[in-house]
C-alpha positions in Angstrom: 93.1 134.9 136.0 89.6 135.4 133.9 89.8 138.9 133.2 85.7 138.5 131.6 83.5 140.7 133.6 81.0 138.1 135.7 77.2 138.4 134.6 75.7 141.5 137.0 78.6 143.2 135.8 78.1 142.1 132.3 74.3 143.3 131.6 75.0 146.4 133.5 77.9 147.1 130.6 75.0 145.7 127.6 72.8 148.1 129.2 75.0 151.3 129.3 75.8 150.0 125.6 72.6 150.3 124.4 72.3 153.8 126.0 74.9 155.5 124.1 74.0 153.5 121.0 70.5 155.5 121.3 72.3 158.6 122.0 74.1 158.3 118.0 70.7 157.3 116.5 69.5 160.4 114.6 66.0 161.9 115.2 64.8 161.8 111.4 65.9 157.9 111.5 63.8 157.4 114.9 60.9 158.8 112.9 62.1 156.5 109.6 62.6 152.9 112.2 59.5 151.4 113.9 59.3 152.1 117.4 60.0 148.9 118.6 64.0 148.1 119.5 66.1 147.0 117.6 65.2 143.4 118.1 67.6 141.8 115.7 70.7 143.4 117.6 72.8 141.2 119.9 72.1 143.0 122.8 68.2 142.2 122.8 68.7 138.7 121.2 70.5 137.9 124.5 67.5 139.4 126.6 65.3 137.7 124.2 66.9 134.1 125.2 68.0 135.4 128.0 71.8 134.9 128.5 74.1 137.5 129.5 77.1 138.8 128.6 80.4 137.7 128.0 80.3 133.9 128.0 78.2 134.1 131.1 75.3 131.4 131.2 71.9 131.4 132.6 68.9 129.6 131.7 64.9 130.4 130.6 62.7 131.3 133.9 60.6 128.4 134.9 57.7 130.7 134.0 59.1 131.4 129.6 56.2 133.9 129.1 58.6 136.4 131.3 62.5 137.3 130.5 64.2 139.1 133.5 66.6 141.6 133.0 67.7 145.0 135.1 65.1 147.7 135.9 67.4 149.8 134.6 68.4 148.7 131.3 66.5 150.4 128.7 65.9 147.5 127.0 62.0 146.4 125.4 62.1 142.5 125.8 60.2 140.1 123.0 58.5 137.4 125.1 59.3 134.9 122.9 60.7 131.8 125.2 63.7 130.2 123.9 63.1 126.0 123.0 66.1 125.7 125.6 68.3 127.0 127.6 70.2 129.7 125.7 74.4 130.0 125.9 76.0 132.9 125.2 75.9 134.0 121.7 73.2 131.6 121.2 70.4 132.4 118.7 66.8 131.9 119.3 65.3 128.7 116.7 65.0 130.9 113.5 66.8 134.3 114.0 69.4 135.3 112.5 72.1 137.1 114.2 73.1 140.1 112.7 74.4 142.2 115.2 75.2 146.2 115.1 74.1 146.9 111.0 74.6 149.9 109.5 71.4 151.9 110.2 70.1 151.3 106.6 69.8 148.0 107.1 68.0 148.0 110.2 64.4 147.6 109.0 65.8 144.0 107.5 67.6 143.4 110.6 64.4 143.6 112.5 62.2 141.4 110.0 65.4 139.3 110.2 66.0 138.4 113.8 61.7 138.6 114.6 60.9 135.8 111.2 60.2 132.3 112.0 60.7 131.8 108.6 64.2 130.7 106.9 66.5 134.3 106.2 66.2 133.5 102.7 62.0 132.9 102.5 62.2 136.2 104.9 64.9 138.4 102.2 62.9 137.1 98.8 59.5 137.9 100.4 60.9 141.3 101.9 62.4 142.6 98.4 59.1 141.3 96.7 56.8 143.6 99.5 59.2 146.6 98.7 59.0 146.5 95.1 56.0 147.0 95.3 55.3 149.2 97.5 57.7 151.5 95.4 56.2 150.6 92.2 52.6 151.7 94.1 54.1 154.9 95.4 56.0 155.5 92.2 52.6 154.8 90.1 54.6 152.7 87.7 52.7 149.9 85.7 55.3 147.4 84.0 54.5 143.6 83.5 57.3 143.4 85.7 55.5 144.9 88.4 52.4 143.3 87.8 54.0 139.6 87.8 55.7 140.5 90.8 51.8 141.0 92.4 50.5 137.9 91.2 54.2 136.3 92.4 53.9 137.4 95.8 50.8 135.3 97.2 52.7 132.2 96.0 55.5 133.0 97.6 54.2 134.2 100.9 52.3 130.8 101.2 55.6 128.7 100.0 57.1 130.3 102.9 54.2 130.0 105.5 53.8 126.2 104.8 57.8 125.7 105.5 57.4 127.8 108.8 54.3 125.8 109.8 55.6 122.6 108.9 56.9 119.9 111.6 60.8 119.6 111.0 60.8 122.4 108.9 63.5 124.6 107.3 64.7 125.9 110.6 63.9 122.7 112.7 67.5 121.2 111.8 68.9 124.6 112.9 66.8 125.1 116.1 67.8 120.9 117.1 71.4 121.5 116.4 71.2 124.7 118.2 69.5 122.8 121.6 72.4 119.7 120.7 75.1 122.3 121.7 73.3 124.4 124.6 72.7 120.6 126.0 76.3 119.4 125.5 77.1 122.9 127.4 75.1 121.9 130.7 76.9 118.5 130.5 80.7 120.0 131.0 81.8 118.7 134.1 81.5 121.4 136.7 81.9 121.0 140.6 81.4 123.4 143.1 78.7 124.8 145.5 75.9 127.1 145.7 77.4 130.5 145.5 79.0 129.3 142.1 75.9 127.5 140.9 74.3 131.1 141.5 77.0 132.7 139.5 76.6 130.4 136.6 72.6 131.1 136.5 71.6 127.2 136.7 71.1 124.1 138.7 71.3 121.2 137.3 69.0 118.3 139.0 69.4 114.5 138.1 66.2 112.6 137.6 65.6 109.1 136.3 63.3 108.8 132.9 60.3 107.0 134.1 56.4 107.2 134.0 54.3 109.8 136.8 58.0 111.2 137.7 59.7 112.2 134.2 57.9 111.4 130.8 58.3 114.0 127.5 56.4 114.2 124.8 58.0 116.7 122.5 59.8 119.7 124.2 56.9 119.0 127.3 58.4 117.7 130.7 55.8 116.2 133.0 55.7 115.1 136.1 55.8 114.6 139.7 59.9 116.0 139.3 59.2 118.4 137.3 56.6 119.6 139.7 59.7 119.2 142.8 62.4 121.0 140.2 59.6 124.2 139.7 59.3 124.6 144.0 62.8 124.3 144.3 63.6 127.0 141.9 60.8 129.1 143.4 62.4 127.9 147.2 65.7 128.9 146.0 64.8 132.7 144.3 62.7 133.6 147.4 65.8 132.4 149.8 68.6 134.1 148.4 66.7 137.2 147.2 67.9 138.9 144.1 71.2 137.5 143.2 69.1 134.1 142.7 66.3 136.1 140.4 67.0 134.0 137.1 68.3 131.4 139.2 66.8 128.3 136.7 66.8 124.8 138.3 67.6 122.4 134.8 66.6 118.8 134.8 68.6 116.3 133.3 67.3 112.8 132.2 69.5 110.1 133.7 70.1 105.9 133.1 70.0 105.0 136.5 73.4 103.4 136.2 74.3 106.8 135.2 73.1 108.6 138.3 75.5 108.2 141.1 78.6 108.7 138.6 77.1 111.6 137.2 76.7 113.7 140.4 80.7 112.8 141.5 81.7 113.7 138.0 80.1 117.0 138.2 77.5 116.8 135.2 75.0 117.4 137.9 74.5 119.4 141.1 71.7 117.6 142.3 70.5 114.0 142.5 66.3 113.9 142.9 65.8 110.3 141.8 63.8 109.0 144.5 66.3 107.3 145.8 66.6 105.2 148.8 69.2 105.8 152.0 71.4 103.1 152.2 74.9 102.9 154.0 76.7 101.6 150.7 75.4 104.9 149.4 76.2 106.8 152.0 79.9 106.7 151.9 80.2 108.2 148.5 77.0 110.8 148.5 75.5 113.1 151.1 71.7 112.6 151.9 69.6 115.2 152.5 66.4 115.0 154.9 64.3 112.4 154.0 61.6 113.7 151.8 59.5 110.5 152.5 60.3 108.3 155.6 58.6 104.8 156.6 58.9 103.8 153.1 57.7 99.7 152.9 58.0 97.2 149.7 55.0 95.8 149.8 53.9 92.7 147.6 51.1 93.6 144.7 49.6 90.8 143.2 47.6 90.6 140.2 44.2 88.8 138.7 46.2 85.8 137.4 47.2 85.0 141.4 46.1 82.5 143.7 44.1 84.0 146.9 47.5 85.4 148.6 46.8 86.2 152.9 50.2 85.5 154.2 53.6 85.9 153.2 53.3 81.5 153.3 51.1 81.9 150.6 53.2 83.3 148.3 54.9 79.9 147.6 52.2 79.4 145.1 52.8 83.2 143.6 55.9 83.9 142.2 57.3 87.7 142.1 58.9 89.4 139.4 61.2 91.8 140.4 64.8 93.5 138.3 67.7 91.7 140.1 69.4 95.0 140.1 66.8 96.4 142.8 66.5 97.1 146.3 63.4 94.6 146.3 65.5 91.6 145.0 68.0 92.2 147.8 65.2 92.3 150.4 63.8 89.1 148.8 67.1 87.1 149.1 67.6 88.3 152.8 64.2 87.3 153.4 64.6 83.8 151.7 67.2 82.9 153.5 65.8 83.4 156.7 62.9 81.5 155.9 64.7 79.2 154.9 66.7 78.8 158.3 63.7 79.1 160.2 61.9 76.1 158.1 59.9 77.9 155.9 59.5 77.9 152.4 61.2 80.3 150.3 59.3 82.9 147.9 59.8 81.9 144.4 61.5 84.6 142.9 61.8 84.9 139.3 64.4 87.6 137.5 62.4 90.5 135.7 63.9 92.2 132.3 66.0 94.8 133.9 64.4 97.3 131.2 61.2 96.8 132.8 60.6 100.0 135.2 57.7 99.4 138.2 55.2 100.7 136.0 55.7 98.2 132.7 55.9 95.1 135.8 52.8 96.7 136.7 51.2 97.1 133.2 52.1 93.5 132.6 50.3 92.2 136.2 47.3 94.0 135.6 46.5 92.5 132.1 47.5 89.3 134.0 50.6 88.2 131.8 52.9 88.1 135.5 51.2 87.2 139.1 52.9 89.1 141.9 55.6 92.0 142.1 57.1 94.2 145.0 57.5 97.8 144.8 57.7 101.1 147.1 54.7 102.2 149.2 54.4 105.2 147.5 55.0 103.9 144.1 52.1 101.6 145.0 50.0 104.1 145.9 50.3 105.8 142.7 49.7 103.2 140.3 46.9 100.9 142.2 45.1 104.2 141.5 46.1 103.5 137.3 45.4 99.4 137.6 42.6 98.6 139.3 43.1 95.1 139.2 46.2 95.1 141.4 45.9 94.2 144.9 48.3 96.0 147.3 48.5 93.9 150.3 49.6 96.6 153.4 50.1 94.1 155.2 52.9 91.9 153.3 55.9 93.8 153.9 58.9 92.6 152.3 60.8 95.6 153.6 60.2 98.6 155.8 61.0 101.8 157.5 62.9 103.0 154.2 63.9 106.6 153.7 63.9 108.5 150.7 66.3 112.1 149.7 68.2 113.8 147.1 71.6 113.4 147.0 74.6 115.9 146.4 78.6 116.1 146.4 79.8 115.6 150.1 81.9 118.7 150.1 78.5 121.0 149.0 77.3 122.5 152.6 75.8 125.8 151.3 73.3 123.5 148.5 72.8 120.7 151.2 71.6 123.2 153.4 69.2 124.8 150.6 68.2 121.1 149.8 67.5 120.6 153.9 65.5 124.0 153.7 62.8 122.5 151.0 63.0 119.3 152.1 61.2 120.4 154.6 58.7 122.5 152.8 57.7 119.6 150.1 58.1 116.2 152.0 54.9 114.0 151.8 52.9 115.3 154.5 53.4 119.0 154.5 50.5 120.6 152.3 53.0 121.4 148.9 53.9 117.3 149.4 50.6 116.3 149.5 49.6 117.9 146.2 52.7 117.0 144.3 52.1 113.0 144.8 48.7 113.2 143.7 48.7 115.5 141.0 50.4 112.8 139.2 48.4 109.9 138.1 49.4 109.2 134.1 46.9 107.7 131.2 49.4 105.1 130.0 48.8 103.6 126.4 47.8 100.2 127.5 48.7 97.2 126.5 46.6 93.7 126.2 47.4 90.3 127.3 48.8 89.1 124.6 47.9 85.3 125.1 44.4 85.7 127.2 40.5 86.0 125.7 41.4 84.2 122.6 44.8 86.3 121.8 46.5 83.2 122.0 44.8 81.6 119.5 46.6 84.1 116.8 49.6 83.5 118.2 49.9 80.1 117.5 48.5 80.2 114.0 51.0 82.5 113.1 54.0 81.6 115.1 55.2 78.7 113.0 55.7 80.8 109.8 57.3 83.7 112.4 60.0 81.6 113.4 60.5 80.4 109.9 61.2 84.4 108.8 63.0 85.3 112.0 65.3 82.3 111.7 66.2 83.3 107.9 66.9 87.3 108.9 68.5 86.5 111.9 65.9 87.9 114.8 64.5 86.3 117.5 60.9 85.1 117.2 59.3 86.5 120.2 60.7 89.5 119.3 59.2 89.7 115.9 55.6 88.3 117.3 56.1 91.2 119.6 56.2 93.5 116.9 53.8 92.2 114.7 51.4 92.6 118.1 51.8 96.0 118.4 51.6 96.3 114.9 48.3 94.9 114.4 47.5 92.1 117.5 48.6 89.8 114.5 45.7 90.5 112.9 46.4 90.0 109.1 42.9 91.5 108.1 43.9 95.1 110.0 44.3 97.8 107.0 45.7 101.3 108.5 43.9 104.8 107.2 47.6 105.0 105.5 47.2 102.2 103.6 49.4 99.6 105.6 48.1 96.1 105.7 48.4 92.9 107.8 50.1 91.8 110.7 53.2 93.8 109.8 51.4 97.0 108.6 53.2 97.2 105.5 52.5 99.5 103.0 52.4 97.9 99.4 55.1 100.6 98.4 57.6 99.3 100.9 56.8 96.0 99.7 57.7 96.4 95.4 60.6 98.7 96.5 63.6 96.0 95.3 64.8 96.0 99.1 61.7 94.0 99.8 60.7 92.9 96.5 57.4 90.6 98.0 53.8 92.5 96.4 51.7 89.6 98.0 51.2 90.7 101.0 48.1 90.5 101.5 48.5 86.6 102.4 49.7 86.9 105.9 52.8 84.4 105.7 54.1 86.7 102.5 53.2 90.1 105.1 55.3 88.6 108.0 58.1 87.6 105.5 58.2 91.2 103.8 57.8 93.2 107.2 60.8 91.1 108.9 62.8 91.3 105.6 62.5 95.2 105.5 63.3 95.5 109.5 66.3 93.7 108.8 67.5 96.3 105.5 66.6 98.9 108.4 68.8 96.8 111.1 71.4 96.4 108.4 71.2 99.7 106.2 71.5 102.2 109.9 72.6 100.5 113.2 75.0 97.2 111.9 77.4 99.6 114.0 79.8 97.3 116.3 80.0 99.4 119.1 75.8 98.6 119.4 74.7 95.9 120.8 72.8 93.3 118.8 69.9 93.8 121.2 69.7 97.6 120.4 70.3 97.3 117.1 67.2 95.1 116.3 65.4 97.8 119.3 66.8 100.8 117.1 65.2 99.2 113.8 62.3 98.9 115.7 61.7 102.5 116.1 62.7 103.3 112.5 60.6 101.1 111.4 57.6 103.2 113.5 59.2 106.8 112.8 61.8 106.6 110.2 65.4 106.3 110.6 65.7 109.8 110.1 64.2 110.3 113.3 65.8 108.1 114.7 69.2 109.1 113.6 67.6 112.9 115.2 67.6 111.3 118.0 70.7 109.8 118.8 72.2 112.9 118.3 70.1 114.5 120.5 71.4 111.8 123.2 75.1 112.5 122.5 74.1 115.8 123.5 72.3 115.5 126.3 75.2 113.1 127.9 73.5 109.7 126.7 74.4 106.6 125.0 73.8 107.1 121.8 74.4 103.5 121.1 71.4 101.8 123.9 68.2 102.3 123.3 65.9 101.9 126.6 67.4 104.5 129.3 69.2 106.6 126.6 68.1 107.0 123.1 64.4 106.4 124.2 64.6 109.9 126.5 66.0 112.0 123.7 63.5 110.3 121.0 60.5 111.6 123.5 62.0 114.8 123.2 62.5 115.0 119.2 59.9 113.1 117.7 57.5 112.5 120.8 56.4 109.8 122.5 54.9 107.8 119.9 58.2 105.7 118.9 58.8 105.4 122.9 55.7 103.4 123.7 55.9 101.8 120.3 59.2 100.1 121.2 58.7 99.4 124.6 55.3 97.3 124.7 56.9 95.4 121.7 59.3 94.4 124.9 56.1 94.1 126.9 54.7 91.5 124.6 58.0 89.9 124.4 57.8 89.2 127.7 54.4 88.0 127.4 55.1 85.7 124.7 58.2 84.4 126.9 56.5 83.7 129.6 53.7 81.6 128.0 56.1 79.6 126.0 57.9 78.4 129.2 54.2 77.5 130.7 53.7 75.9 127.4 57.0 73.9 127.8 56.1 73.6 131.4 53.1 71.5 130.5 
């Protein structure tokens, strides 16, 4: 049996701690210390991030600008929010923990566990402030003294610019720090509310995906992010104290990930706007439907005929994942078409990377015709892409419900899920805001082969596939990337100094890897960019357990943020429960938390204009 004291019990023992610790503290050293507590102790490092005693965990309040702790625990609480949520023992990014010092090192501890900078920036700066100060007080004049004065400016700013800087001394320690507090909420763990009370957190699936879950850095937006916030509040006001640092955790999911994840215990809850089916059914339980009447409608774009009927949609074809509900709905409807005399709806297989959105993207600019997606969905992005038509009245599919899911043998959560199901389903006033706060600024992409794009394309495409074939890559890929890069626009020159349809900077190009200086001739630029993505593909990710797919995707990103970055952030997606091997649906979520969302969008539009490019190669072929 655990004989560890459970986490009420626990901060009620760190609070009486901390009063007899007072109690020993001499009054001539009260006047000596600053006022403030002792912040560098254990004790208030734990309220700091706060966690609780004893291996107990809990998470940071949803609001990070307040720390909760008992009334009675005379305890003064930095504000500082923690960068994630804190285990037990766990240091805030930059502290150093150095609990119970003897009481004449308790000014250091405090300048210790309070720095952002690195302990040794903080110790060399500290030492250089007291001598000093005692050679001031002493009035003793030595050169020593007085090159320590001149020293200490130079110092002081060393140590600022490393504590301003991005990925800076303590960056490595803060990310390896949120790698294990991640890993942490991914144990396996089943059980119901009461426990998920005890253990301070909830953890909610969601699937990564523009309007509902984006990051950019350590920022979570979205429409549910918004739904994980109410719940936590809808959770703390129904069960009343026990539930006060109740924190409701959401955990980026592949959506083949999502269903396995929940029955495996690395989640509690499953908010992934999810359709009820009866296949699903039978392994999940299905809350109240947050949204019911839910149709797949057909949206069609400004590259489609006139579309009225579902008969004219034989002229139109529609791009849909064949993983998805609205491929499923298609076939059914097909084939009763089909039996009835009617022609079918040509149907053509969509990269199953592509989410709503990208199909979306890609109709608006004109580069697919037609698509299906949710009523709500549609109502969303029509709002982005005013191009699209949604046609109401084209209804592939209807009277769809949508719920979050959760383990069939969880009645006390299913019945807190019911409870705000209630409260935040489209329609109720809290529903209503939610699904329209939402509407995102994508960064856009262009038709690729429209308004005279495709002229560059085939001026350049010859002496791609001539450079793709030799390094082994596939030549829409690489005219993808040199798209993004530049629109293949060999007279682009970056404010950095990178040039041509590659952007490659004439460094890269003499280092002996590449070894091509001309590149300012744009056959030489295409031959030195693809030669250097494939030392990249080579040097980092020739890994066989990658695919070859991800590996050229992975030296995509390096080549836009560095491989260090990248390597960042495939640790970061071990941690968080992600492949750390697949790029789109794994490695992309963590790299939006590490490095931002820069890479993210960098790699997939390149998959964007690879579609393009596709697409208008077939019609080329087509004739």
């Amino acid at each position: 049996m655990d004989e560890r004291p459970g986490p009420r019990q626990g901060r009620e023992q760190l609070g009486e701690a901390l009063v007899v610790r007072s109690k020993e503290v001499s009054h001539a050293e009260r006047r000596r210390r600053p006022r403030a507590p002792a912040v560098g102790s254990l004790e208030t490092n734990a309220a700091q991030a706060g966690i609780v005693a004893h291996g107990a965990v809990t998470m940071a309040p949803a609001n990070p600008a307040v720390v909760h702790v008992p009334a009675d625990a005379p305890v003064v609480v930095d504000t500082t929010p923690p960068m994630a949520p804190p285990l037990a023992g766990a240091r805030l990014p930059g502290q150093t923990a150095t609990p119970f010092m003897p009481n004449l090192c308790r000014p250091m501890n405090l300048l210790l566990s309070t720095s952002r900078l690195p302990a040794s920036l903080t110790v060399v700066c500290a030492l250089i402030c007291g001598i000093l100060v005692f050679g001031k007080y002493r009035r003793l004049d030595s050169e020593a003294i007085r090159m320590l004065a001149w020293l200490f400016p130079v110092v002081l700013a060393i140590a600022v610019a490393v504590a301003a800087a991005p990925g800076g001394a303590d960056s490595a320690a803060a990310v390896d720090e949120e790698d294990a507090l991640l890993a942490a909420l991914a144990d396996p763990w089943t059980g119901d509310l009461d426990g998920i009370v005890e253990r301070g957190y909830l953890r909610t699936g969601v699937p990564y995906g523009p309007a509902f879950l984006t990051y950019d850095g350590a920022a979570q937006e979205g429409i549910s992010v918004d739904l994980a916030r109410e719940f936590e509040k809808h959770l703390r006001a129904a069960l009343g104290k026990q539930a006060r640092t109740l924190t409701v955790a959401i955990i980026p999911l592949p959506r083949d990930q999502m269903f396995g994840s929940l029955l495996a215990g690395r989640i509690d809850v499953l908010a992934a706007n999810l359709t009820i089916t009866p296949e699903r059914a039978e392994n999940v339980a299905f809350s109240q439907p947050m949204l019911k009447g839910v149709k797949e409608l057909v949206v069609t774009g400004p590259s489609a005929p006139t579309v009225q009927s579902l008969d004219d949609l034989a002229q139109t074809a529609l791009h849909v994942r064949p993983s998805s509900s609205y491929h499923e709905h298609l076939t059914a409807l097909n084939a009763a078409r089909e039996a009835a005399g009617q022609p079918p709806i040509p149907v053509i297989a969509a990269n199953e990377n592509l989410e709503d959105f990208d199909l979306f993207e890609l109709l608006e600019v004109g580069v697919i015709p037609g698509l299906v997606v949710d009523s709500h969905k549609a109502s969303i992005y029509a709002q982005l892409f005013p191009k699209a038509t949604v046609h109401e009245d084209l209804v592939i599919h209807e009277g769809g419900e949508i719920a979050w899911a959760v383990r069939p043998d969880s009645p006390q959560l299913m019945a807190a899920v019911n409870g705000f199901a209630a409260k935040a389903k489209k329609g109720t006033e809290l529903g209503n805001i939610l699904f329209r706060r939402w509407l995102v600024d994508p960064t856009r992409i262009r038709n690729a082969v429209a308004g005279g794009e495709d002229k560059k394309f085939t001026e350049t495409i010859d002496y791609i596939r001539a450079h793709a074939s030799t390094y082994d890559f596939d030549p829409m890929l690489i005219a993808a990337q040199g798209y993004q890069e530049s629109g293949l626009d060999q007279t682009k020159r970056s404010a950095a100094g990178a040039v041509g349809i590659m952007q490659v900077m004439p460094k890269t190009a003499r280092d002996p890897v590449v070894g091509i200086p001309d590149i300012h001739i744009s056959n030489r630029n295409v031959e030195a960019g693809v030669k250097y993505l494939r030392f990249i593909r080579d040097h980092y990710f020739a890994e066989p357990t990658m695919s070859e797919l991800d590996q050229t995707l992975f030296a995509f990103a390096a080549y836009n943020a560095g491989p260090g970055n990248v390597a960042k952030a495939r640790r970061r997606a071990e941690a968080m429960g992600l492949d750390p091997n697949v790029w789109f649906g794994n490695v992309e979520i963590a790299a939006a938390r590490v490095i931002g969302r820069e890479p993210v969008v960098y790699v997939r539009n390149i998959l964007k204009y690879y579609v393009t490019f596709r697409l208008y190669e077939d019609r080329l072929a087509a004739g």
